[in-house]
N, C-alpha and C positions, 0 to 999 in steps of 0.2 A: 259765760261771757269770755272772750278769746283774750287772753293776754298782747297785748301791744308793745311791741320793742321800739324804742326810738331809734334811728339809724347811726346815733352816736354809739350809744348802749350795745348794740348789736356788732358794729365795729372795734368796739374796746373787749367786747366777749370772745371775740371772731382773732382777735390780736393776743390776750390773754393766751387762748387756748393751742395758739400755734407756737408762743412763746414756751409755754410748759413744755411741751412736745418739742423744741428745738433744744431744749434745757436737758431734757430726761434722754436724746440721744446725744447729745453732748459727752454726757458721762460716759457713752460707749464707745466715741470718738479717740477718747484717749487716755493713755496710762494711767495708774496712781503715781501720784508725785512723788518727786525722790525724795525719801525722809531727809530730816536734817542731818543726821547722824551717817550719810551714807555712805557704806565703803563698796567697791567697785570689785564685783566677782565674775571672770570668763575663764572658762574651758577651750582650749584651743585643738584638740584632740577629735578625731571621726566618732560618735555614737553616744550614747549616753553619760550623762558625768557623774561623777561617784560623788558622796556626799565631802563637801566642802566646808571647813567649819560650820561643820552641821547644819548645812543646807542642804538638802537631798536634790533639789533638782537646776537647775541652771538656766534651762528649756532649751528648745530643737533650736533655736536660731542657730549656735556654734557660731563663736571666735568674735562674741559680739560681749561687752562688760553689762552686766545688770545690779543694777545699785540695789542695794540691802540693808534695811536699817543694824547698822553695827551693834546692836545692841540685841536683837538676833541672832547674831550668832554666835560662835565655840570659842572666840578670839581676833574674831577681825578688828581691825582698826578705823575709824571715823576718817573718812577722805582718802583712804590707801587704796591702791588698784594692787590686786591680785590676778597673777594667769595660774591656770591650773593647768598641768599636762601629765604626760609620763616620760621619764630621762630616760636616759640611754640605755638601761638596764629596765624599762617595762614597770616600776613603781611610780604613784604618783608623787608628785612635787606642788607643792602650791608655794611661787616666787614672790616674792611685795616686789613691785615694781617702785623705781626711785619718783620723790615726788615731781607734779608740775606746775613750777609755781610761775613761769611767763606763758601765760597766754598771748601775747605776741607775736612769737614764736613759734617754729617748727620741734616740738618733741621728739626726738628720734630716741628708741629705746629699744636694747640690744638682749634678750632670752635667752641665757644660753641651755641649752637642754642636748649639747654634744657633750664629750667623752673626754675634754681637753680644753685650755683655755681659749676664747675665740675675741675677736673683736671687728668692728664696721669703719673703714675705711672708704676715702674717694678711691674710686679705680685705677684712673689718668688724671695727673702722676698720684701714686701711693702718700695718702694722705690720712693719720689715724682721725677720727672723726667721733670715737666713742674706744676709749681703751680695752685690753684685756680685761676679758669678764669671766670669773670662774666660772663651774659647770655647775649648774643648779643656782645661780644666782641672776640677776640684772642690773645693768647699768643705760645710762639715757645721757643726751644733751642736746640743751634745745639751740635750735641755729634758723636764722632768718630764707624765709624763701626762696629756691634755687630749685633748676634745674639740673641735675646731674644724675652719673653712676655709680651707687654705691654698693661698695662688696661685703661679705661678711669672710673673714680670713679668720684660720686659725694660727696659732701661735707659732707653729712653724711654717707659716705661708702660702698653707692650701686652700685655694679660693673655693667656700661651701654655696655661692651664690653670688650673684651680679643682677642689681634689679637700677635698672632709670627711672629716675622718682622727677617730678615735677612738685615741689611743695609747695603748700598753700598756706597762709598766716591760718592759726588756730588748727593747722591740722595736724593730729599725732599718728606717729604708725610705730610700727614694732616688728622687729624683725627676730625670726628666733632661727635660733643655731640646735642643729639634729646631729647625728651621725654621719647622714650619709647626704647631709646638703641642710639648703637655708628655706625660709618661708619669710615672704613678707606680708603681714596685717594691718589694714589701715584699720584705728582704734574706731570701732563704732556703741553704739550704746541699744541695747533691748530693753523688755518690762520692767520696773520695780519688782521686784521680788518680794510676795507674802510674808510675813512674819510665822 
């Protein structure tokens, strides 16, 4: 005898079964979530990154922060952003960037990875904007939405870069100071990092 679906039954089957199936691709839609514990680890550097408080890999995105449960790794800290690069002599440095506690605000934060003390100033007129930052450290300040020029100079007045930013409420970026000139990086975020 043929089994009989009532047309209710058959539409709650029919519904059920696209639901699971929008469920189980869901999960490959998006990240694991950021642990509670996460601290914020980028390589800013061309090619692969060396292991980082013992995290061996960072992935191919480059210059993009991947949250880690802090409890993972060799020492990182809960809620801290770290850059990792190599200084002016070719060794790695891993910097705690200072914290960001107004989200309101434009974070601007200064890398120094040059050979001399440097700092980020308005262009026109000369305006400091983030003080001298030693060489292998960081400094930041957050400042409300604006368009302008800002440079990264070093201590004795050598302009290492001139970049016109437009900023945006909640947007951070980061500017890092080299040897032989400046880079700016607007802060983006890649995968959760495996344990």
């Amino acid at each position: 005898m043929p089994v009989r679906f009532s047309p209710v039954s058959l539409a709650l089957g029919v519904f059920l079964s696209t639901a699971a199936t929008g469920l189980a691709a869901d999960n490959t839609l998006y990240d694991a979530p950021r642990p509670e514990d996460a601290a914020f680890l980028r390589w800013i550097e061309p090619g692969p990154a060396p292991e980082i408080y013992g995290i061996a890999a960072l992935g191919a995105e480059g210059d993009v922060f991947h949250p880690v449960s802090a409890a993972a790794t060799s020492g990182a800290q809960p809620g801290v952003y770290y850059t990792a690069a190599r200084d002016a002599g070719g060794a790695v440095v891993v910097i705690e960037e200072p914290a960001r506690p107004d989200r309101s605000k434009v974070q601007l934060t200064l890398v120094n990875l040059a050979d001399a003390p440097v700092r980020l100033e308005v262009a026109e007129p000369a305006m400091v904007v983030v003080a001298e930052t030693e060489t292998g450290a960081a400094a930041a300040r957050a400042v409300n939405p604006v368009a302008v020029t800002l440079a990264v100079v070093t201590a004795d007045g050598a302009d290492l870069g001139r970049f016109e930013v437009s900023l945006r409420r909640g947007q951070n970026v980061t500017f890092v100071a080299r040897p032989d000139g400046a880079q700016l990086i607007e802060n983006r975020f890649g995968p959760t990092l495996a344990d």
